[in-house]
C-alpha positions in Angstrom: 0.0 0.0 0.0 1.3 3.8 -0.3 0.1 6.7 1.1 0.4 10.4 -0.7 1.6 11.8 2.4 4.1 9.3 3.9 6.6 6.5 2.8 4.8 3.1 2.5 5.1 1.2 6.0 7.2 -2.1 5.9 5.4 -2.8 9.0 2.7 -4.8 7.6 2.3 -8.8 6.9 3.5 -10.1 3.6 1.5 -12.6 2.2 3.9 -15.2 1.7 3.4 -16.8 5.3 -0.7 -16.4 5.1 -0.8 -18.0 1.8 1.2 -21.0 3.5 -0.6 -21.5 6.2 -3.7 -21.4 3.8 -2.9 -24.3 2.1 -3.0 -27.3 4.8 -5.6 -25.2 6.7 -7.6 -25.1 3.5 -6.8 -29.2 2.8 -7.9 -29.9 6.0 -11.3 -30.0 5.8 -11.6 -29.5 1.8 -10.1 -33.3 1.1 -13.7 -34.8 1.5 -17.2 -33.8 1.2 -19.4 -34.4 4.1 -22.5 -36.1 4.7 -21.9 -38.7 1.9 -19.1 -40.8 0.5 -15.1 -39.5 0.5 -14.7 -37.4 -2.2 -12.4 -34.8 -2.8 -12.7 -31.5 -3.7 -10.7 -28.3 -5.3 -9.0 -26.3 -3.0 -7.9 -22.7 -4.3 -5.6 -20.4 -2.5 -3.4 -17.7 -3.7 -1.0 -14.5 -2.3 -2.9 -12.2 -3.8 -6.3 -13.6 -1.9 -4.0 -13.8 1.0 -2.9 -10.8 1.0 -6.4 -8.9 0.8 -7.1 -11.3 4.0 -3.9 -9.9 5.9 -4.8 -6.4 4.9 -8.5 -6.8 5.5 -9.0 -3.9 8.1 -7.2 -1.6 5.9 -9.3 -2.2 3.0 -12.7 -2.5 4.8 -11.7 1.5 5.2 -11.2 2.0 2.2 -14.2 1.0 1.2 -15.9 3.4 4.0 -13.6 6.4 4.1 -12.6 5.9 0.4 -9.0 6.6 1.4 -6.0 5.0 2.8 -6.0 4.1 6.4 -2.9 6.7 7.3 0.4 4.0 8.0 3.8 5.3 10.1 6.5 5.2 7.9 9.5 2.7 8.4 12.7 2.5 9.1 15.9 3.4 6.6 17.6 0.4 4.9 19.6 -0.7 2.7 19.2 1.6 -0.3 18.5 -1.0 -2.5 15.6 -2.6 -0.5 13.7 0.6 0.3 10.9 2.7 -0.8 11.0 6.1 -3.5 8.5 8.1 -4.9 8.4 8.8 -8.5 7.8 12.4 -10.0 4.1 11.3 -10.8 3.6 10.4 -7.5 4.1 6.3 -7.4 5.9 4.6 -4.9 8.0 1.9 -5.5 10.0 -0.6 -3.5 13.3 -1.6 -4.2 13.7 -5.7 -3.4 17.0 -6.5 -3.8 18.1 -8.0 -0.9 21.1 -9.6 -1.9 23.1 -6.0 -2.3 26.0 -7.6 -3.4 24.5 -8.8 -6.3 22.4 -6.5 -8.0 24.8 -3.2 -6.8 26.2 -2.6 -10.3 22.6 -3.5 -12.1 21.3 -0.8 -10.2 23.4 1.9 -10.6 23.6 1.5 -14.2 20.0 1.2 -14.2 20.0 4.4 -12.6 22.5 6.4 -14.2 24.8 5.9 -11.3 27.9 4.4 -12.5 30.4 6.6 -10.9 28.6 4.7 -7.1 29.7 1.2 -8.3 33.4 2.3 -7.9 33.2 4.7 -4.8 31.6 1.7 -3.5 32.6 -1.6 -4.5 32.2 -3.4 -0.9 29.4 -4.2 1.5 31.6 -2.5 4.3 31.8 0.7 2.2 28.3 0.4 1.1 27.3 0.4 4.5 28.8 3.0 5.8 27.8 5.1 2.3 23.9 4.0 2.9 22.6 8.2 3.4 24.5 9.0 0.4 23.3 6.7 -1.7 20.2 6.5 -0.8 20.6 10.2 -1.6 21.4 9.6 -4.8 18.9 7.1 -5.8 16.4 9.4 -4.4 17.2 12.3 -6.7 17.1 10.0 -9.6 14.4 8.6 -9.1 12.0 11.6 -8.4 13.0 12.7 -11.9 11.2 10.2 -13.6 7.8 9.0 -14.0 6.9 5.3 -12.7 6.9 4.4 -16.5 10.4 6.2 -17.1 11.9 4.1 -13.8 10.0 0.6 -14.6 11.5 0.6 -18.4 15.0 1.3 -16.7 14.7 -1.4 -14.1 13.6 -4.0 -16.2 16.3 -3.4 -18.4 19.1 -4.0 -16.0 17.3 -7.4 -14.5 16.4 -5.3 -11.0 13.9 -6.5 -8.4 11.4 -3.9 -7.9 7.7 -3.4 -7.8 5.2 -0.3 -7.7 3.0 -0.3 -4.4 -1.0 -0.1 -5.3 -3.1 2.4 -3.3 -5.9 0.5 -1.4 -8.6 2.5 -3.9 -6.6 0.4 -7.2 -6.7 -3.3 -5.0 -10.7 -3.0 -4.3 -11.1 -2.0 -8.2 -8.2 -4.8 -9.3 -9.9 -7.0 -11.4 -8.4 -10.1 -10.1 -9.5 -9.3 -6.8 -13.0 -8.6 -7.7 -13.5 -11.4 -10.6 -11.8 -13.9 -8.0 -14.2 -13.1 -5.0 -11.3 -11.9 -2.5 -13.5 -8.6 -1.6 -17.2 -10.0 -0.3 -20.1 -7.2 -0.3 -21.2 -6.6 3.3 -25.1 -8.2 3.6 -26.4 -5.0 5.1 -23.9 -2.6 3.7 -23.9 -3.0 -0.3 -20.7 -0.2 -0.7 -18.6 -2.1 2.1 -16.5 -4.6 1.0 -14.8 -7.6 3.8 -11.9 -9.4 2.9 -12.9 -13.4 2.4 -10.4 -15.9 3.6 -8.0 -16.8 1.1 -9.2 -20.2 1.1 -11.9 -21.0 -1.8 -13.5 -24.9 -2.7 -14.6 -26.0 -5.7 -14.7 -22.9 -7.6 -17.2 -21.2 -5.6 -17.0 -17.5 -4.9 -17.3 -17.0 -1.4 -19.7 -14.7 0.2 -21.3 -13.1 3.5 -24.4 -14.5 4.0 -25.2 -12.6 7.0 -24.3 -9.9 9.1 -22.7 -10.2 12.8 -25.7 -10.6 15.4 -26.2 -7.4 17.3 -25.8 -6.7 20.8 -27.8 -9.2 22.7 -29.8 -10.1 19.5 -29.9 -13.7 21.1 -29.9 -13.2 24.7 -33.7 -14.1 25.5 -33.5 -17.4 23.1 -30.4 -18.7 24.4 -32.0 -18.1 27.9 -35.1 -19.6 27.2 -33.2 -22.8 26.2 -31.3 -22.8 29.1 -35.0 -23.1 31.3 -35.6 -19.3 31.8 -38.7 -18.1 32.1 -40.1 -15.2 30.7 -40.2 -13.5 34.2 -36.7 -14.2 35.0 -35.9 -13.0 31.4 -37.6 -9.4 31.8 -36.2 -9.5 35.6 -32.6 -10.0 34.1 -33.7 -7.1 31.6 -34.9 -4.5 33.3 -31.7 -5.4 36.2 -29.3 -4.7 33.0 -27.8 -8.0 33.4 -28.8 -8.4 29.9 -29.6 -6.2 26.6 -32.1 -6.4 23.3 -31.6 -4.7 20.5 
């Protein structure tokens, strides 16, 4: 996600470990039908439905405020695994871990060739990490994300552009592939469904969350209640009705 005011947060999930865990959680109880004989079933998962489920309070604000839930900025890194905004305004995060190895790619990618000398070791790069983030930061606020992507690709860089939370609820995938479900009493609110789908059915919210005591006198009343005890627990405040 990316915010116009502030550097995208590293804070947050990735979807990596979700979309793991998905997959025997899903198995589980999608490798046979019930109530008949043992058959199995598709299971579908995916990081990007995992991902909308990790990030499901943020975009269940979107959907309400129609903005980006505001996100603290992180801490400085390494240059090359960091966050830069383009001169149109897109952020994009640098993902090359390994420095080592994709030093030189960057800085020619970038125009920066006179860095790959001036620092040719991780000890030097290291202690040269606010210049050239400097550096890359001047560059790279120059050009438009369409300018920086074609100069990236070219050198073989790691890199991708951050999607505001208005773009993921719109993303086709994500609405084609039922990630988003429409809220059963509010039809412009959209709740992230688990990332877990079977047999190729889109997944949806049948119902909304019971309100405040919705089932206190029935669950009472089960329990050998009477209706006097019921209006005495009532009116004492030991219970509530909607």
């Amino acid at each position: 996600m990316r915010t116009r005011r502030a550097r995208p947060s590293s804070v947050r999930p990735s979807a990596t470990a979700p979309a793991g865990c998905s997959w025997p959680v899903g198995s589980a109880p999608g490798s046979f039908t019930w109530g008949g004989p043992a058959k199995g079933i598709v299971v579908d998962t995916s990081l990007l439905g995992s991902a909308v489920w990790t990030l499901g309070p943020d975009l269940a604000y979107t959907t309400l405020a129609g903005e980006q839930m505001p996100m603290a900025a992180d801490e400085q890194i390494s240059p090359l695994v960091h966050q830069y905004r383009t001169a149109d305004g897109r952020w994009v995060s640098l993902m090359m871990i390994d420095e080592g190895r994709y030093w030189e790619q960057a800085c020619r990618a970038l125009g920066l060739d006179d860095l790959i000398a001036r620092f040719p070791d991780p000890t030097s790069r290291r202690a040269g990490w606010p210049v050239i983030h400097e550096r890359i930061n001047a560059v790279i606020t120059t050009l438009d994300h369409t300018e920086l992507d074609a100069k990236l690709r070219a050198q073989g860089c790691i890199f991708s552009f951050f999607a505001t939370p208005t773009e993921v609820v719109a993303d086709p995938a994500v609405v084609e592939n039922g990630y988003l479900m429409a809220h059963p009493e509010h039809p412009d609110v959209r709740l992230a469904a688990a990332p877990v789908q079977f047999d190729d059915e889109l997944p949806s919210a049948r119902r909304a969350g019971p309100a405040l005591g919705q089932h206190s006198r029935e669950v009472l009343t089960e329990l050998g209640y009477g209706e006097a005890d019921i209006l005495r627990l009532l009116d004492d405040k030991v219970i509530a009705e909607p």
